[in-house]
Each structure stands twice: as structure tokens, then as C-alpha cells.
C-alpha positions as CSV (number, residue, x, y, z in Angstrom):
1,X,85.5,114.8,104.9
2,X,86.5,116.7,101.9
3,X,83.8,115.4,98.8
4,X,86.8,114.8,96.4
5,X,87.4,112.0,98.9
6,X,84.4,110.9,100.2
7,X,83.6,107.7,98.2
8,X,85.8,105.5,95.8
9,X,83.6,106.0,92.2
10,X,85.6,109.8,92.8
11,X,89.0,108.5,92.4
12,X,89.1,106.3,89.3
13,X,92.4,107.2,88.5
14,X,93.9,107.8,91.9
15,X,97.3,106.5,90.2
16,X,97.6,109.5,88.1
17,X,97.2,111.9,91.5
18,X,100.5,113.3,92.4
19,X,101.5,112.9,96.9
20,X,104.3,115.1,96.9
21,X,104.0,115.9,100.8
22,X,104.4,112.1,100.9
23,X,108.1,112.8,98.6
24,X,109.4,115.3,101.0
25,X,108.7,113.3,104.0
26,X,110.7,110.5,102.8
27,X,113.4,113.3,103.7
28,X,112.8,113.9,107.1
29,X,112.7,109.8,107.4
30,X,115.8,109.5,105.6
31,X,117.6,112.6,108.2
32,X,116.3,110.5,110.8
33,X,118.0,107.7,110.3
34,X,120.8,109.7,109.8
35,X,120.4,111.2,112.8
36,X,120.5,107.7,114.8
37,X,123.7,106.4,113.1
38,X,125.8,109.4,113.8
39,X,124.6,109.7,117.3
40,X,126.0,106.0,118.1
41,X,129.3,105.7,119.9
42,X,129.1,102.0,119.7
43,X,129.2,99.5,116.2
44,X,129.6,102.9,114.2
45,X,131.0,105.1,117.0
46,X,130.6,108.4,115.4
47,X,129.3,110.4,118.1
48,X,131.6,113.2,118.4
49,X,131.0,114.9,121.7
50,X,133.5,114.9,124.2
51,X,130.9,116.5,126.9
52,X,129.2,113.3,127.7
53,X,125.7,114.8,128.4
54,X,125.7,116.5,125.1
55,X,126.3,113.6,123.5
56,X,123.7,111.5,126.0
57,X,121.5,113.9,124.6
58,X,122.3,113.1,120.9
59,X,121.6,109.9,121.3
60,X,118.2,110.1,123.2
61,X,117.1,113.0,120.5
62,X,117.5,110.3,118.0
63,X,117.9,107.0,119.9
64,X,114.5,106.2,117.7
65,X,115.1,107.9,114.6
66,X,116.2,104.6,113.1
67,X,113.6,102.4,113.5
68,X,111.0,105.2,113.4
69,X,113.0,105.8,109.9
70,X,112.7,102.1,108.4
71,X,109.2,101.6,110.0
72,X,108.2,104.8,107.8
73,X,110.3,103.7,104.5
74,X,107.7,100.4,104.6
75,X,104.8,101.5,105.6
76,X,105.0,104.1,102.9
77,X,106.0,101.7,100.1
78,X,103.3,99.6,100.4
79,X,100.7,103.1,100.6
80,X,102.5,104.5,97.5
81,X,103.1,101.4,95.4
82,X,99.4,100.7,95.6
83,X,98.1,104.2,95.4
84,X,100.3,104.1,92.1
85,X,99.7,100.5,90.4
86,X,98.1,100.9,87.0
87,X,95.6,98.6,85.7
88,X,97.8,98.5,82.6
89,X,100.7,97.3,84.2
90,X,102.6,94.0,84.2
91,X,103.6,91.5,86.4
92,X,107.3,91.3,85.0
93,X,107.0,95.1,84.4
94,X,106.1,95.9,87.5
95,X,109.0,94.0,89.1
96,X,111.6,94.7,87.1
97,X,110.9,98.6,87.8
98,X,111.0,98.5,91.1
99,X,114.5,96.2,91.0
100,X,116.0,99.1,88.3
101,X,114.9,101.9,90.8
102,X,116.9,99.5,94.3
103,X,119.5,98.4,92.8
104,X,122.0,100.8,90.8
105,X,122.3,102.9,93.6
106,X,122.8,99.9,95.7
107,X,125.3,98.5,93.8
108,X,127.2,102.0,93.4
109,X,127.4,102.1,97.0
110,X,128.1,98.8,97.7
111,X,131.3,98.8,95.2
112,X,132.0,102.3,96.8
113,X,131.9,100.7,100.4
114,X,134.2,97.6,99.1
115,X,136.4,99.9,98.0
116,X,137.5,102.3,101.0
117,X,136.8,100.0,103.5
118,X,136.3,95.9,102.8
119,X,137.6,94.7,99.5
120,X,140.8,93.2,101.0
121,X,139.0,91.6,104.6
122,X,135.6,91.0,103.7
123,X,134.7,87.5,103.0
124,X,132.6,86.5,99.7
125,X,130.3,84.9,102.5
126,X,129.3,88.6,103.9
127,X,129.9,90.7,100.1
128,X,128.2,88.5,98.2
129,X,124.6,87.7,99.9
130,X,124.9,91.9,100.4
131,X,125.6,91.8,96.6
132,X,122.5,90.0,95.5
133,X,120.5,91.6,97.9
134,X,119.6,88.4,100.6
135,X,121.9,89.0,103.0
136,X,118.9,89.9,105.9
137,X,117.7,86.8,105.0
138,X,120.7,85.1,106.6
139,X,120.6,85.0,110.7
140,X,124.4,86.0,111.0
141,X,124.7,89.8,112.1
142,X,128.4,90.3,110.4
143,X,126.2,89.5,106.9
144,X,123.1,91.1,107.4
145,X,124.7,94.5,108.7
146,X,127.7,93.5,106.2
147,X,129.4,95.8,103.4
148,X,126.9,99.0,103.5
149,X,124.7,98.5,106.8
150,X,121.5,100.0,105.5
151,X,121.1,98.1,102.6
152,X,119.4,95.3,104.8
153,X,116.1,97.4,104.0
154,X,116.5,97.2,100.7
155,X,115.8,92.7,100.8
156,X,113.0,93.4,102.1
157,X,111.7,95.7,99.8
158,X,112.7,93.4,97.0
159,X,110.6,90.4,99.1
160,X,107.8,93.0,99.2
161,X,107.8,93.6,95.1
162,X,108.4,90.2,94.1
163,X,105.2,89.3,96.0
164,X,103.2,92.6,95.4
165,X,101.4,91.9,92.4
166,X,100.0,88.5,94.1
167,X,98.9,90.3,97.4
168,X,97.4,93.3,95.5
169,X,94.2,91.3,94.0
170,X,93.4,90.1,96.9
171,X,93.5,93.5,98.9
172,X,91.4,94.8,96.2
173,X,88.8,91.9,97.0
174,X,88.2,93.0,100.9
175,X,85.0,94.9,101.2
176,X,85.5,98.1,102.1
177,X,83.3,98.3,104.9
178,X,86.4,95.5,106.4
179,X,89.4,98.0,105.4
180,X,90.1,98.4,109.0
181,X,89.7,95.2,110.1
182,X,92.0,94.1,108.0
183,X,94.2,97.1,108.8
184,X,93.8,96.4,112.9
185,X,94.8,92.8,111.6
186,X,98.5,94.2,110.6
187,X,99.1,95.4,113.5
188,X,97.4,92.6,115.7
189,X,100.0,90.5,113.2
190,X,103.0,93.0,114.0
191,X,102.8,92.2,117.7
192,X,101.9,89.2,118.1
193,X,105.6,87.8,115.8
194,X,107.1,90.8,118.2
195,X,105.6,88.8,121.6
196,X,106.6,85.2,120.5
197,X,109.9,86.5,119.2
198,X,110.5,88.5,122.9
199,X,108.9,84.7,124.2
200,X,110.5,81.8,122.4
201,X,113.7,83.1,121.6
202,X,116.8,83.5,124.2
203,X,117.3,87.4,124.4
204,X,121.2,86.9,125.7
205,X,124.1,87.1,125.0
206,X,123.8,90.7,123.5
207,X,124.9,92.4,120.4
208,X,127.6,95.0,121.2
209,X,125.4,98.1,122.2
210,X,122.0,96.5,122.0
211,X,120.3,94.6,124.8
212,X,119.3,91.8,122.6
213,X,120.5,88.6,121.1
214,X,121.3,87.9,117.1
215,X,119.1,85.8,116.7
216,X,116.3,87.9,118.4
217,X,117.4,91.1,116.7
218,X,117.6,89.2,113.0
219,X,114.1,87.8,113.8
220,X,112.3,90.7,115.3
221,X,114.0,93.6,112.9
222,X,115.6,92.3,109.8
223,X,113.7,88.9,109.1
224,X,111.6,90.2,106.0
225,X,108.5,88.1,106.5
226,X,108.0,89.7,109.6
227,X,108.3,93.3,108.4
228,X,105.8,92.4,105.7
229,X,102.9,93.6,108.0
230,X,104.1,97.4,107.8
231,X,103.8,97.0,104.0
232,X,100.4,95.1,103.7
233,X,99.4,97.7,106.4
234,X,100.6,100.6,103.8
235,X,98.7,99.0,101.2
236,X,95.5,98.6,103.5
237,X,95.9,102.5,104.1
238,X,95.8,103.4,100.5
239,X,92.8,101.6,99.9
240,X,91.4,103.0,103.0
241,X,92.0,106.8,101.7
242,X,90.5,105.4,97.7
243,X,87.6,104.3,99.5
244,X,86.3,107.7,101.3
245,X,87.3,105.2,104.9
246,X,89.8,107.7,105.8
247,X,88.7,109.3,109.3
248,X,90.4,112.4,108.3
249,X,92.5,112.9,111.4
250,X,94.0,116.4,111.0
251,X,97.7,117.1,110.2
252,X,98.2,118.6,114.0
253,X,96.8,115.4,115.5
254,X,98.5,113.1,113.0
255,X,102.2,114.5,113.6
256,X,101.4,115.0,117.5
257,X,100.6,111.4,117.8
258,X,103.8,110.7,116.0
259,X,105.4,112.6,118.3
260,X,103.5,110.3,120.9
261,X,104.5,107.3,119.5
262,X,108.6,108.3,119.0
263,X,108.3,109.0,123.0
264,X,106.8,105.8,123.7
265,X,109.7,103.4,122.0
266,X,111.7,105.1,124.1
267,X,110.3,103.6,127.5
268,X,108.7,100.4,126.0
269,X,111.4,97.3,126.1
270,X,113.5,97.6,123.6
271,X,112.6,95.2,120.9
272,X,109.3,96.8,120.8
273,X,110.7,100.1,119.8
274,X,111.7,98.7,116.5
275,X,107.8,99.1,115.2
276,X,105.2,98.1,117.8
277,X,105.5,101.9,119.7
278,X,105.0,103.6,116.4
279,X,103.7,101.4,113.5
280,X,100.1,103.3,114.1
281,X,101.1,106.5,114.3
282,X,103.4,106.4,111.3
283,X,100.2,104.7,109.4
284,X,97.9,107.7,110.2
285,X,100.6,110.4,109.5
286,X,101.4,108.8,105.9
287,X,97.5,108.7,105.5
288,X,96.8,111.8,106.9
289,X,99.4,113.6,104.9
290,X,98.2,111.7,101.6
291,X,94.2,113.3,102.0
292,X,95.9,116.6,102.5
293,X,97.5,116.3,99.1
294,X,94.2,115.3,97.4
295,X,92.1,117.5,99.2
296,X,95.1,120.6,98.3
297,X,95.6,121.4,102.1
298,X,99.2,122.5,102.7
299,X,101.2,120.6,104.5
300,X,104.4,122.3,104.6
301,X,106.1,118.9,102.5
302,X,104.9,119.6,99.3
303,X,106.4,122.5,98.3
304,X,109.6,122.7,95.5
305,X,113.1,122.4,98.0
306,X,111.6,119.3,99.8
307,X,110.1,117.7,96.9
308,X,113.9,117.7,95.5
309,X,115.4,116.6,99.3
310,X,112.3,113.6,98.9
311,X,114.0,113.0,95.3
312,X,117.6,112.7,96.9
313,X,116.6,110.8,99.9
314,X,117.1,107.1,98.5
315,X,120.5,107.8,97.6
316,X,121.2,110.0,100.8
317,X,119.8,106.8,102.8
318,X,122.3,104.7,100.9
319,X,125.2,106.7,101.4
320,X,125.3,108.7,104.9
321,X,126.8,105.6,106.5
322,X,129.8,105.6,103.8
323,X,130.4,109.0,105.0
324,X,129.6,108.5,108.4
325,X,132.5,105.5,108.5
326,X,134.9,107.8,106.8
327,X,134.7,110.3,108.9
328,X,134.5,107.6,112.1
329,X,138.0,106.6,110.7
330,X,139.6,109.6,110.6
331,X,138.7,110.8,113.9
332,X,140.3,107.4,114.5
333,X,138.5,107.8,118.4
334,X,138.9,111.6,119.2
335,X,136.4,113.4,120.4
336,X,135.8,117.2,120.1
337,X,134.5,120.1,122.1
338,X,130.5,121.1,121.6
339,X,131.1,123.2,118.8
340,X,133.5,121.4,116.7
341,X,131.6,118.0,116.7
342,X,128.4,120.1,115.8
343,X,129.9,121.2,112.5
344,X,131.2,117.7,112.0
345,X,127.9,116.4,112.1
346,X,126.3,119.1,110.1
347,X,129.1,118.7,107.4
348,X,128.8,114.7,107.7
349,X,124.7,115.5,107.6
350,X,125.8,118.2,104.2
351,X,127.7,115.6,102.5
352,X,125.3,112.7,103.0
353,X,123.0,115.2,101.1
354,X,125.8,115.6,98.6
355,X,126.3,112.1,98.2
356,X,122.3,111.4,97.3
357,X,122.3,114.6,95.0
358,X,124.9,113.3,93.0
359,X,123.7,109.5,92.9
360,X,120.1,110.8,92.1
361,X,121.8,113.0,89.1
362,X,124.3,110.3,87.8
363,X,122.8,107.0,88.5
364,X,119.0,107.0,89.9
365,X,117.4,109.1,87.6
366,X,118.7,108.4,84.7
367,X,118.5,104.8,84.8
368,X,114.8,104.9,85.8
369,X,114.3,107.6,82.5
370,X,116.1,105.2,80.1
371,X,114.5,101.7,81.1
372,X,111.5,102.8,84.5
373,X,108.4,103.4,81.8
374,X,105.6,101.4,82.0
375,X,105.7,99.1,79.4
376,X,101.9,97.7,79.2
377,X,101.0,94.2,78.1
378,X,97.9,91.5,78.2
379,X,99.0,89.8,81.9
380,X,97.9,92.9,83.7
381,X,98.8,93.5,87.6
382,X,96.0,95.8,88.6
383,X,93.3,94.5,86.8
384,X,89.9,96.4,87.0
385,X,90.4,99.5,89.2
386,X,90.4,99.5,93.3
């Protein structure tokens, strides 16, 4: 292992290290997910092709990329929040960033979604819980996939903040010769709330497309307690890499067992594919791609174009499903030849990247450069140094 990792005395100020590889894979995440939604022809029913086995074949290319997509959006938040927490931070300070970095674009998108689609037939029941950000909270799926479908992810990254600075001390605390006990513990955690979920609660009637119940789906996917394991096993991962832990699997082996993982959700029964396949792999990638940054090893992430997609991704995330509806409507169920849907989803995949350029430009960024700085004070969040 590289010496500028090796032991934790070497990174005393491990907040002030740039992970840029870590920025432009957010992208790929976020083109993931895109990639599921517009390969549904069910719920969204976007999928273009007329040629059914080309558009089969859309949706097992990215039957996955959804959860695979979320999974990776938690996992990392809890790796980068803690490899970032200053020991000069706030409680309140803390909190109140991560709520002004969620929720402008949120709420642009949310009034945008109201707008040219829901504000005359939506009920305050479904727009407001979505408003306030508590609507996965609620085991109904016409609220928790209400208004702008994605924006489920965002309650439980508020549910992670909020209770952030109280997990943080005592993750510092574990010894560091325990790291990956604690980490094995996650996922022990992850499946066993997956098993009793798949045991104690009736998997029929389904949803729609999915072979799986409301209340299964809302417990084993949206419920945010039970997604807080990817982000305490983020967390578990940073302070693996601080502490020199870090078994420094290579890049290769890293994305291949990725790739490993992606294939498995696809045989493994379906509530299982929402994290269980690939909550490991995703943990070693982030990790693995976070040691190559330290140690400067190229990773092919890092560089200037997807740095800036990473920077956009947030706001492409909460705005490809606008599009994707909009263009779902006026196709109004026609379906095109191989070609034609092919540039419709490239354009749709072009205009999602549009859309989080222009709420990165006009809303995320400069909301975060006005009111996002660190404002230090005596209640500290980090306390001494990990």
C-alpha cells in the first residue's frame, strides 16, 4: 500500500484532500439511473422500441441501473460526508448545509413537475409530504413515488444528515483494528431487514410491473431506516481508507466485481437486487477509487469534462424523469423503428444533461456560494480528528 496511506497520523487533514474520481462517478451513477427509467415500458412507459427484442434488451442492459444507481448515491454520501467533516464544524451548520445543497433543486423541480403535469389532479396528501421531503416515509406508493419520482432519495438523505453528526462520534470511537467488523456488520444488517422483510411481509398483490407488494417494496427500498446501513457502511469505508485498513484492491478488480455484482441482481430474487447483490461491490469501488485519488493513480474520473458531468449530476438526477414524462406524453404510446427511438433517447439522455447544467448554473451553485460556507462555532461536530 501506497505510504501516503498507510497509517492514520498521515492524513490529519484528509478533509482538505480533493476525490474528484469520486465527482465524476456520481455521473455515471446518475446516467444509470437514467438509463433504467427510460428503458421501462411500464409506470413510466418510455421505452421507445417498437422491435421488441431491442427493447428487451434495453431493459436487461439497465434493468439494474436503478438500484445499482441509488445504492451508489448512499453509500457514497456517507464515504464523502465523513471523509469531508471538519473538526470546526457545527451541528446546526452542518445540517443546514447539506438541507441548502437538497432542497432548491428539489423544490425547482418539484414546482416544475406540478406545473406540466399535477397541479390540477394531485392531492395535497401526495404534493405536500413530497414538498417537505417525508413522503418515503409514508407506506402509500401514489406518495412516495408522487410529484417527481426520484426525489424519494432525497428523505433519506435528509434522515441521514439530521442524524449524522450523532453517528459520527461514535464511528470515530471504534478501534481501528474493528473497521471491518463493523463494516461486515452493515451488510450483515442490510440482509438480514432484506430476509425478514422477504419473510414477514405478504409479497402479493404486485405493484404494476414489479413482482412485489407496496408494502414490501416501501419497506425493503424506500423505508429510510433501512437504507441507513449503505450510509453508515460509507462512513465505515472512509474511516477504513483514513486508517491505512484499506486492502488496496486495484481499480480493474474493483470495477470488475462491480460488474460481478450488477450481473448477480439480475438472477437473485428480485427484492434482493435493490442492494443485497451489490452493496459490497459498490463499497470497494467507492473505496478503491478514493485511494487512487490520494495515492494520484489515474482513474479515468478525475479528469476536467467529468468532474463538470459529476458537478451536474444532482440536478440531472432530479430532472431526467421531468423529461422523460414529457417526452412519454407526447409519444402519447407510439413506438418507433430502432433508429428513431435511439436518437429519442439520446436527446431525452442530452436534455436531462441540459436540464442539470442549467439548474447547477442557476440554482445549485449559487445558492450553496451565497449561504454553503462553513460557518465555525464552539458546539463542534467533528471534534478531535478521526
Amino acid at each position: 500500500m501506497n505510504d501516503a496511506i498507510r497509517n492514520s497520523s498521515v492524513l490529519p487533514h484528509h478533509h482538505l484532500m480533493k476525490l474528484p474520481s469520486l465527482t465524476g462517478l456520481r455521473f455515471v451513477a446518475a446516467a444509470l439511473v437514467f438509463g433504467f427509467h427510460a428503458s421501462l415500458t411500464r409506470i413510466i412507459g418510455f421505452n421507445p422500441y417498437a422491435d421488441h427484442q431491442v427493447s428487451h434488451g434495453f431493459k436487461v442492459l439497465f434493468g439494474e441501473g436503478g438500484w445499482l444507481g441509488v445504492s451508489f448515491f448512499f453509500v457514497l454520501s456517507g464515504f464523502v460526508i465523513t471523509w469531508s467533516a471538519r473538526p470546526d464544524d457545527t451541528v446546526g451548520s452542518f445540517i443546514f448545509r447539506r438541507v441548502l445543497k437538497i432542497y432548491p433543486n428539489h423544490f425547482a423541480t418539484w414546482a416544475l413537475t406540478m406545473i406540466l403535469f399535477g397541479a390540477s389532479v394531485t392531492p395535497a396528501s401526495v404534493w405536500l409530504p413530497n414538498l417537505l421531503l417525508v413522503h418515503a416515509w409514508v407506506p402509500k406508493d401514489e406518495v412516495y413515488l408522487g410529484v417527481n419520482g426520484p426525489s424519494w432519495s432525497l428523505c433519506c438523505e435528509l434522515f441521514f444528515y439530521v442524524i449524522f453528526p450523532f453517528i459520527l462520534p461514535n464511528i470515530k470511537r471504534i478501534p481501528e483494528n474493528r473497521l471491518w467488523i463493523w463494516a461486515a456488520a452493515m451488510v450483515v444488517g442490510l440482509f438480514s431487514c432484506q430476509l425478514a422483510v422477504n419473510l414477514l411481509v405478504p409479497g402479493t398483490p404486485w405493484v404494476n410491473a414489479w413482482p412485489i407488494s407496496v408494502e414490501r417494496w416501501w419497506l425493503s427500498y424506500f423505508f429510510p431506516p433501512f437504507r441507513l446501513f449503505e450510509f453508515v457502511l460509507g462512513m465505515l469505508m472512509a474511516r477504513i481508507l483514513m486508517a491505512g485498513r484499506w486492502i488496496d484492491l486495484g481499480l480493474v478488480p474493483a470495477f470488475g466485481l462491480m460488474i460481478a455484482g450488477y450481473l448477480l441482481a439480475m438472477f437473485v430474487p428480485f427484492q434482493f437486487s435493490f442492494n443485497a447483490a451489490t452493496v459490497v461491490p459498490i463499497a470497494f469501488l467507492i473505496t478503491s477509487v478514493a485511494s487512487a485519488d490520494v495515492t494520484g493513480r489515474r482513474t479515468g474520473f478525475a479528469g476536467r469534462t467529468m468532474n463538470w458531468l459529476g458537478d451536474i449530476s444532482f440536478g440531472m438526477y432530479m430532472i431526467h424523469l421531468v423529461i422523460l414524462t414529457a417526452v412519454t406524453n407526447w409519444l402519447n404510446g407510439r413506438l418507433l423503428g430502432t433508429p428513431a427511438a435511439t436518437a429519442l433517447v439520446l436527446a431525452a439522455f442530452g436534455a436531462s444533461v441540459l436540464g442539470g447544467w442549467l439548474l447547477f448554473v442557476c440554482i445549485e451553485r449559487p445558492v450553496m456560494r451565497r449561504w454553503g460556507k462553513v460557518a465555525p462555532g464552539k458546539s463542534a461536530l467533528m471534534g478531535a480528528e478521526v
